[in-house]
Legacy VTK file of the C-alpha trace (Angstrom):
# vtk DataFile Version 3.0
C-alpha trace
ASCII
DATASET POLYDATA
POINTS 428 float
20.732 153.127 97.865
24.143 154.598 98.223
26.693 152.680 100.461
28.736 154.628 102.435
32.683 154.644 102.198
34.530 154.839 105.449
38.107 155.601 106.235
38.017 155.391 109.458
35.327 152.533 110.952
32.877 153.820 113.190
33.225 151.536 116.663
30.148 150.319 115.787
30.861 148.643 112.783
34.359 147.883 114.397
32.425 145.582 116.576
30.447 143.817 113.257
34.341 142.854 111.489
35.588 141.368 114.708
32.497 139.269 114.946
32.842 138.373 111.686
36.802 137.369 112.053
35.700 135.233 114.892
33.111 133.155 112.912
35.921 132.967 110.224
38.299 131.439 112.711
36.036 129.169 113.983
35.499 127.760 110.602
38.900 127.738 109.830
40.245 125.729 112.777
37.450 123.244 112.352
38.369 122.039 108.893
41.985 121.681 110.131
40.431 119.341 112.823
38.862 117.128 110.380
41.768 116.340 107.329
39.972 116.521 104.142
43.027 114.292 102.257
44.395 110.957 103.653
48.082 109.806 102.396
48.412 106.341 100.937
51.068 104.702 101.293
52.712 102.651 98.150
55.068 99.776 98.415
57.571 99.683 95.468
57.993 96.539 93.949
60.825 93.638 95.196
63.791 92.532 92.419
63.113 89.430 91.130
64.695 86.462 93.124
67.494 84.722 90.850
67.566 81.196 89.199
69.839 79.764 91.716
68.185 80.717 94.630
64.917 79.031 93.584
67.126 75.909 92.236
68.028 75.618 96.342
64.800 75.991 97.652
63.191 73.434 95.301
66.025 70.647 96.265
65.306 71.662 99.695
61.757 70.424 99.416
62.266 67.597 97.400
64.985 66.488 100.609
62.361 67.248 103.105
59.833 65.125 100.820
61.897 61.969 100.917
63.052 62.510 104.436
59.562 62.320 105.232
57.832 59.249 102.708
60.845 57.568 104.244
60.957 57.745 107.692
56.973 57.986 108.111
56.592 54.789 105.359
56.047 51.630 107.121
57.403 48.750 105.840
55.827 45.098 104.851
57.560 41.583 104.726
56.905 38.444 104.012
58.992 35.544 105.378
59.455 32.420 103.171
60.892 29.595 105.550
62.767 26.630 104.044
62.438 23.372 106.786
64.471 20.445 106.976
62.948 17.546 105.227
63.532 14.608 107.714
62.817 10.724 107.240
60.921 8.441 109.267
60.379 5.081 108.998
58.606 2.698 111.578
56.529 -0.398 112.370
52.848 1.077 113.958
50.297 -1.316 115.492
47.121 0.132 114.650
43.652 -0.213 114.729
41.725 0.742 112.203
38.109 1.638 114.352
35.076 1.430 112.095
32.399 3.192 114.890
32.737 6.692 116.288
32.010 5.186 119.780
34.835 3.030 119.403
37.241 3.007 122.736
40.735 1.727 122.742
41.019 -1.066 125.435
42.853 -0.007 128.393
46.310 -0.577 128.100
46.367 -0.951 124.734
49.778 -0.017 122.662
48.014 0.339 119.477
47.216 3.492 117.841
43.593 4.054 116.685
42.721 5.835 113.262
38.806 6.370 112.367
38.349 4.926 109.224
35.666 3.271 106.498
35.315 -0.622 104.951
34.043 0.070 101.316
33.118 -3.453 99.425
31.835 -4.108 95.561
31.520 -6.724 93.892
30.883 -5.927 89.545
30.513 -8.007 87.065
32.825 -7.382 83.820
33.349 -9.035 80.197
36.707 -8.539 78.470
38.640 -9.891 75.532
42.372 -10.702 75.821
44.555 -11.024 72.754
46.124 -14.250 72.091
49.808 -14.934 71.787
50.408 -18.787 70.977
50.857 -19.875 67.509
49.349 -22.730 65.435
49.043 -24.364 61.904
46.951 -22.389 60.190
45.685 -21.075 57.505
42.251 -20.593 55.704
39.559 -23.891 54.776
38.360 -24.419 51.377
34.885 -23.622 50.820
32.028 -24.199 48.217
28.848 -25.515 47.461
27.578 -28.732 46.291
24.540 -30.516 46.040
23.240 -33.492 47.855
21.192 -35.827 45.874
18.849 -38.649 47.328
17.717 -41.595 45.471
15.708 -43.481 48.114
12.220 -43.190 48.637
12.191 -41.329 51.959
13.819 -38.077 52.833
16.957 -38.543 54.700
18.473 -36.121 57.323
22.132 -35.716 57.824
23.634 -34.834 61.617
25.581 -31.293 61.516
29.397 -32.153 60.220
28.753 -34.843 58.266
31.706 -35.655 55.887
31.590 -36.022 52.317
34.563 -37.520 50.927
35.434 -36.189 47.576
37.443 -37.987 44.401
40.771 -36.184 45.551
40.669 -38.209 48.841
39.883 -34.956 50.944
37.257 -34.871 53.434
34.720 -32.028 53.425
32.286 -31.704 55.911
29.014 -29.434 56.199
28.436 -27.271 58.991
24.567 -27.701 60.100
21.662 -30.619 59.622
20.380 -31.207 56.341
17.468 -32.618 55.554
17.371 -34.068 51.774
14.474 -34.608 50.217
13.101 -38.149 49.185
13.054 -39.308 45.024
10.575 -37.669 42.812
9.394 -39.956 40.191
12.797 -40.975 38.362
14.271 -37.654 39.740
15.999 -38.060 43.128
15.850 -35.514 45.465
18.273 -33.142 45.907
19.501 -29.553 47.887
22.116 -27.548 47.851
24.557 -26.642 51.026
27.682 -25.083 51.818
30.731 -27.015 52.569
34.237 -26.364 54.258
37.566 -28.502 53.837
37.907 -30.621 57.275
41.736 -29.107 57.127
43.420 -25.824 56.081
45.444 -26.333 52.854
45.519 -25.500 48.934
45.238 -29.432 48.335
41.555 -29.082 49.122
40.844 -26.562 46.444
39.041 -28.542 43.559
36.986 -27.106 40.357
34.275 -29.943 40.827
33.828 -33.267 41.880
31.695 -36.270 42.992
31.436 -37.188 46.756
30.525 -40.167 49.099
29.227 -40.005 52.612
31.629 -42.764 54.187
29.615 -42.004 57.466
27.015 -44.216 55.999
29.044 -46.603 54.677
31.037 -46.915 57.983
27.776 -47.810 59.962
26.545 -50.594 56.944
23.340 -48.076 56.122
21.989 -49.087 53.391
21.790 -45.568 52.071
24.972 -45.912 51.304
24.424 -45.834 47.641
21.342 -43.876 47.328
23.547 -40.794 48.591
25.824 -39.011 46.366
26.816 -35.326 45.832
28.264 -33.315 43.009
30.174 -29.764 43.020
27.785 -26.814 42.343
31.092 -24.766 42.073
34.859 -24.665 42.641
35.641 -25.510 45.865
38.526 -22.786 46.840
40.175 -20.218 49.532
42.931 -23.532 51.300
45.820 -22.491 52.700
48.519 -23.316 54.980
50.139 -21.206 56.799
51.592 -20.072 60.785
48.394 -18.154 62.688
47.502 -16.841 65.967
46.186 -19.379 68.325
45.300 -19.574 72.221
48.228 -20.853 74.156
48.068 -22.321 77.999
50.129 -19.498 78.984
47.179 -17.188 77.611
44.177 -18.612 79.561
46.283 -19.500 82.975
46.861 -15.212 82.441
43.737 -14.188 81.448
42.474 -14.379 85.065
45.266 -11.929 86.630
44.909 -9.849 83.316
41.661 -9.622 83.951
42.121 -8.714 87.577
45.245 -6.253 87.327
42.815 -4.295 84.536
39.260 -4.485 86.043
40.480 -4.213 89.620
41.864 -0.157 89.044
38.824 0.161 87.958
36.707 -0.928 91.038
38.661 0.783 92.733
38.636 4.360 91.697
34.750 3.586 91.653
35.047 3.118 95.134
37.448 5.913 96.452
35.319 8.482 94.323
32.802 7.960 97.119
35.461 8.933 99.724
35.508 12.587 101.028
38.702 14.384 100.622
39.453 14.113 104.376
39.920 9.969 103.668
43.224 8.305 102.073
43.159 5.028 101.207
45.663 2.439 102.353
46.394 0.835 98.754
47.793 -2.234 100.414
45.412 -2.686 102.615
43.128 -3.393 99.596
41.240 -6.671 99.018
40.476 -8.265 95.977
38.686 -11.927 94.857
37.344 -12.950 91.489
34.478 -14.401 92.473
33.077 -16.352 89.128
35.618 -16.558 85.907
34.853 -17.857 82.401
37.170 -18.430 79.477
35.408 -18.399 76.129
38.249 -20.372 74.237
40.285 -23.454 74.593
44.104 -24.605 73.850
44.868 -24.621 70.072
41.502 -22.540 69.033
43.210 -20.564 66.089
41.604 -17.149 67.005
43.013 -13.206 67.624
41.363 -12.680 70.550
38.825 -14.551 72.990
36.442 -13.117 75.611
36.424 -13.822 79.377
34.395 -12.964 82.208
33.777 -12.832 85.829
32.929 -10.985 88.995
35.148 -9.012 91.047
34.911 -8.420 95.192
36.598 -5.351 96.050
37.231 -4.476 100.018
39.060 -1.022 100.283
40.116 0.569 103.655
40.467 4.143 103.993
41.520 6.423 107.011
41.126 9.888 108.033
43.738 12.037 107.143
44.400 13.960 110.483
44.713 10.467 112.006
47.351 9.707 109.714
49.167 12.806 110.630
49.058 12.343 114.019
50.190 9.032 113.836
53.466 10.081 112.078
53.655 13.488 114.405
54.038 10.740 117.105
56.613 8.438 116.068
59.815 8.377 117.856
62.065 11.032 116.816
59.759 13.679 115.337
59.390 16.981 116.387
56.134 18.488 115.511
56.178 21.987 115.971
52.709 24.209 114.921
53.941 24.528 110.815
53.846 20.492 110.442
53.995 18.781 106.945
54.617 15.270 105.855
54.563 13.391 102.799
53.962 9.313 103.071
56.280 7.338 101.033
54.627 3.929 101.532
52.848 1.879 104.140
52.949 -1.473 103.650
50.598 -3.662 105.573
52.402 -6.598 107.264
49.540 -8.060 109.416
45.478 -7.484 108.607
42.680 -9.034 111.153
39.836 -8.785 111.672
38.393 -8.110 115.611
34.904 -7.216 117.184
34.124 -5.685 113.428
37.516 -3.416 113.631
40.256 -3.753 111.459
43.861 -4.433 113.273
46.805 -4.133 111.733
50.695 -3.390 111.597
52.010 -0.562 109.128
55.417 -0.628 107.728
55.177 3.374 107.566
58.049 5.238 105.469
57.393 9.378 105.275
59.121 12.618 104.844
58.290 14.682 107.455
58.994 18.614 108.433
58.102 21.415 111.423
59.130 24.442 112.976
57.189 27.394 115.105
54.065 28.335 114.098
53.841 31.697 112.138
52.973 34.143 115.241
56.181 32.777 116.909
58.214 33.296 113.741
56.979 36.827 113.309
57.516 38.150 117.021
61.385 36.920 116.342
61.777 39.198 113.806
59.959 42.387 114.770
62.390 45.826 114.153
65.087 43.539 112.895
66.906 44.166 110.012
66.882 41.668 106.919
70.103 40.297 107.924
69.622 40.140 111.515
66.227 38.548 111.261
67.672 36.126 108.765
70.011 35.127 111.892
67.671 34.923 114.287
65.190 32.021 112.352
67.951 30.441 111.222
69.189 29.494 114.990
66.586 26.650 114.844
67.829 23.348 113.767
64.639 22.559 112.221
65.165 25.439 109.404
67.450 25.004 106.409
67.031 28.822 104.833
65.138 31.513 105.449
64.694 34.745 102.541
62.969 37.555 104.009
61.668 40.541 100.852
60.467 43.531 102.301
58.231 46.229 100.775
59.327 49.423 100.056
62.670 47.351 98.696
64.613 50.366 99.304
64.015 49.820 103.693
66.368 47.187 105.156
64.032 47.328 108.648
61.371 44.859 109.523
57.843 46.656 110.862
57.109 46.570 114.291
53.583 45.860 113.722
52.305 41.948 113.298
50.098 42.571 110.632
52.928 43.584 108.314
54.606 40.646 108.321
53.317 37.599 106.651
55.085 33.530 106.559
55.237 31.156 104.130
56.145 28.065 104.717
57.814 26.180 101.981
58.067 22.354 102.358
56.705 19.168 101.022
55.064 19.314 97.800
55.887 23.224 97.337
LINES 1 429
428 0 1 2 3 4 5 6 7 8 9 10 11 12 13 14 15 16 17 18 19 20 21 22 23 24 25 26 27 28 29 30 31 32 33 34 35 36 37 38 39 40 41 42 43 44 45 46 47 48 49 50 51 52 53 54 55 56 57 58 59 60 61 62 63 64 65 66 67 68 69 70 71 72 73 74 75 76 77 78 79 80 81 82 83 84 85 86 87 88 89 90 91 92 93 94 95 96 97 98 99 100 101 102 103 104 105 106 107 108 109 110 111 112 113 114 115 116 117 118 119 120 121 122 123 124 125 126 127 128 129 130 131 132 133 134 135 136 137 138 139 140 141 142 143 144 145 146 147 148 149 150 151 152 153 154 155 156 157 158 159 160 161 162 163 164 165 166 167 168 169 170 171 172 173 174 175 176 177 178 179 180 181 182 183 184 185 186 187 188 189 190 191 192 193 194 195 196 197 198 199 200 201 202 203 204 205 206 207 208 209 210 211 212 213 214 215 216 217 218 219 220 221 222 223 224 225 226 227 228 229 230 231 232 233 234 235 236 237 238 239 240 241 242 243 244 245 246 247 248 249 250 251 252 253 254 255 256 257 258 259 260 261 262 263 264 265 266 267 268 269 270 271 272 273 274 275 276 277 278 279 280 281 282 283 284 285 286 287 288 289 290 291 292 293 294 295 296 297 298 299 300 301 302 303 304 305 306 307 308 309 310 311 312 313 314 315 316 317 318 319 320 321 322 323 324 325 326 327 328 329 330 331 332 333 334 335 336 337 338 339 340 341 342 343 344 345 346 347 348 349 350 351 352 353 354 355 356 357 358 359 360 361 362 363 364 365 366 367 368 369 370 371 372 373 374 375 376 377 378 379 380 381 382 383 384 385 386 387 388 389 390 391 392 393 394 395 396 397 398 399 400 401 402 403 404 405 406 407 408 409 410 411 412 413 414 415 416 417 418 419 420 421 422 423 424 425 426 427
C-alpha cells in the first residue's frame, strides 16, 4: 500500500503528532524525575605524617603510662622493729603447784607456776680409767710338774707356793689334786705356775721345787712332794704401771654421777612437751647403791663400778615463766614481749601439801613495745622518713628500717593489709 506524502498536515493528523509529543514529554520528564547515575564521591589520600611527629606522640604515651602505674600502684611495707634489750634480775617466791585445782592461799605473796615432778631411778655399770701408779711389771710364768710319792693322792689349796732352787717363790693359781704313787712310779700332773713377784730374777730355764707350806705346818708330806720344770719359766719384769689410786675410787662415785646423771636426765625431759622448761637447778639427784670393782694398789687400766641413780626433775610451763618475768618490778610488757632467761638459781626448795615452794634467783633479758596493729596505724600515709620518726618516739625502740615495695615510692599505703611488722629481738 502506498503511503501518502503530505506537505501540509491535514488537522486531522495535526491532532495524532500533538498527541504523540505529549506522550513523548511525559516520558521525558519522568526519567529526569528518577536519576539514572548517582555521583560518588572519592576522598584523596592524606601525606604521610613525619618521623618526629610520631616520635612525640609515642613519648606522650609512654608519660601517660608511668603517670598512671605510678599514681594508681599501691604500695607494700614491711616494718622491721629493733627493741631495747633490757636486764632484769630479782629474787621471786614461788610456788611451784603440781594440781590444776591448786589455789594460792589468800594473801599469799608468792607467785604460782603450773608445773610437773618427774622421778627415775636406773641402774648403770661403767668403767673409769685409773690414774695412780705402782711397781709393776709382768710375772714369770711356766709349767712344771708336781710329783707325789706317798701312797694317797694329795690335794693342794689354790696359791700354794713352790719354792724353787733360785730362792724365788712361785705359786699356782687353782687346787690341784696330785695323784697317789703307782707301783715305784709316783704320781704326778702338770700345772701352770706364776712368779709370786714381777721381776726378770724369776725367769729360770728349769729347776727343782719344795712346797715349804708343808714343811711350815710339820706335814709329813713334806718329802714325798717335789716338783721339776716342764719348761723355762719366763716373761719377769720390773717396771712403773698403771694402778688404782685413793684419789680414783673416792672419784669414781661423782664421775659416775656427773656422766650418768646427763643422761637421766635428757631421758626424762624428752617426756616433757615443748610448752615445759626445766629448772636445771632445781634438779635432784642421789646414788642410791654404788660398787667399786677394784681396790688401792690393784695394778689395772681400768676398773668397773656400778650403782643406781634417783633422778627428781622439776619443770614449769613456759607462759608461767613469762609472766612471772612480765611482772617483775620495772618491766614494761607491751603486746610484742620477748625474754631470754639467763639463769635461775634456786636458793630455797620445800616441800608443802605435795607443792613445791621455792625462791628463784631469776637473771633475764627482756624486751616490748606495741603490738603490730598499733605500730601499723602510726605509720599509715607516712613517708619512710616520717614513719621512721614516728616509731622511733618510743623509748622502748632502738631502730626501726622500714623497705617498701615498689622501691621507687617513698609513701606508706593507707590500707592495713599492706603493711606487715617484724619484730627483731632476742634470739633473732
Amino acid at each position: 500500500m502506498r503511503k501518502k506524502i503530505y506537505d501540509i498536515l491535514p488537522p486531522a493528523e495535526v491532532d495524532k503528532v500533538e498527541a504523540i509529543k505529549e506522550e513523548v514529554e511525559e516520558v521525558e520528564i519522568e526519567i529526569k524525575e528518577e536519576p539514572a547515575f548517582k555521583k560518588q564521591k572519592f576522598k584523596q589520600p592524606r601525606k604521610p605524617l613525619g618521623k618526629g611527629i610520631l616520635f612525640s606522640i609515642l613519648l606522650i604515651g609512654i608519660a601517660v603510662a608511668i603517670a598512671g602505674i605510678y599514681f594508681l600502684t599501691d604500695t607494700k611495707a614491711e616494718l622491721v622493729v629493733h627493741p631495747k634489750i633490757s636486764n632484769i634480775q630479782e629474787e621471786k617466791k614461788v610456788v611451784v603447784a603440781l594440781s590444776d585445782d591448786f589455789q594460792a592461799a589468800e594473801g599469799a605473796d608468792r607467785f604460782v607456776l603450773m608445773g610437773k615432778v618427774l622421778t627415775d631411778e636406773q641402774s648403770y655399770t661403767d668403767q673409769v680409767a685409773a690414774t695412780g701408779s705402782a711397781e709393776g711389771g709382768s710375772q714369770a710364768k711356766g709349767k712344771i710338774r708336781i710329783l707325789n710319792s706317798s701312797s694317797g693322792a694329795v690335794t693342794l689349796v689354790a696359791t700354794t707356793r713352790f719354792l724353787g732352787t733360785n730362792g724365788k717363790t712361785y705359786r699356782v693359781p687353782q687346787v690341784v689334786s696330785v695323784p697317789a704313787m703307782q707301783g715305784t712310779e709316783p704320781g704326778s700332773i702338770e700345772v701352770e705356775v706364776v712368779a709370786e713377784e714381777p721381776g726378770e730374777d724369776y725367769n729360770i730355764s728349769s729347776s727343782t721345787f719344795t712346797l715349804p707350806g708343808l714343811k711350815d705346818h710339820g706335814s709329813p708330806l713334806y718329802d714325798s712332794m717335789k716338783a721339776e720344770t716342764v719348761a723355762a719359766i719366763s716373761g719377769g719384769a720390773k717396771g712403773t704401771g698403771l694402778a688404782v689410786s685413793d684419789n680414783d675410787i673416792a672419784g669414781a662415785e661423782g664421775k659416775f654421777k656427773q656422766q650418768k646423771a646427763g643422761e637421766v636426765k635428757n631421758s626424762l625431759m624428752s617426756n616433757l612437751s615443748d610448752d615445759y622448761v626445766l629448772l636445771e637447778k632445781a634438779t635432784r639427784q642421789e646414788v642410791t647403791s654404788f660398787v667399786v670393782n677394784a681396790k688401792r694398789g690393784d695394778r689395772v687400766d681400768r676398773f668397773d663400778v656400778s650403782g643406781k641413780i634417783k633422778t627428781t626433775v622439776i619443770a614449769v610451763k613456759k607462759e608461767d615463766i613469762k609472766r612471772m618475768i612480765s611482772s617483775m618490778s620495772g618491766v614494761e610488757e607491751g603486746d610484742n614481749f620477748g625474754y631470754e632467761i639467763k639463769d635461775i638459781d634456786v636458793k630455797e626448795l620445800g616441800d608443802k601439801d605435795g607443792n613445791k615452794e621455792m625462791t628463784l634467783s631469776v637473771s633475764a633479758d627482756y624486751y616490748g613495745c606495741e603490738g603490730d596493729e598499733d605500730l601499723i596505724k602510726k605509720v599509715l600515709e607516712k613517708s619512710k622518713t616520717g614513719a621512721i620518726a614516728e616509731l622511733e618516739k618510743d623509748d622502748r625502740i632502738e631502730k626501726v628500717e622500714i623497705e617498701i615495695n615498689p622501691s621507687w615510692k617513698d609513701s606508706i599505703s593507707n590500707k592495713k593489709e599492706n603493711v606487715t611488722v617484724k619484730v627483731v629481738g632476742l634470739g633473732n
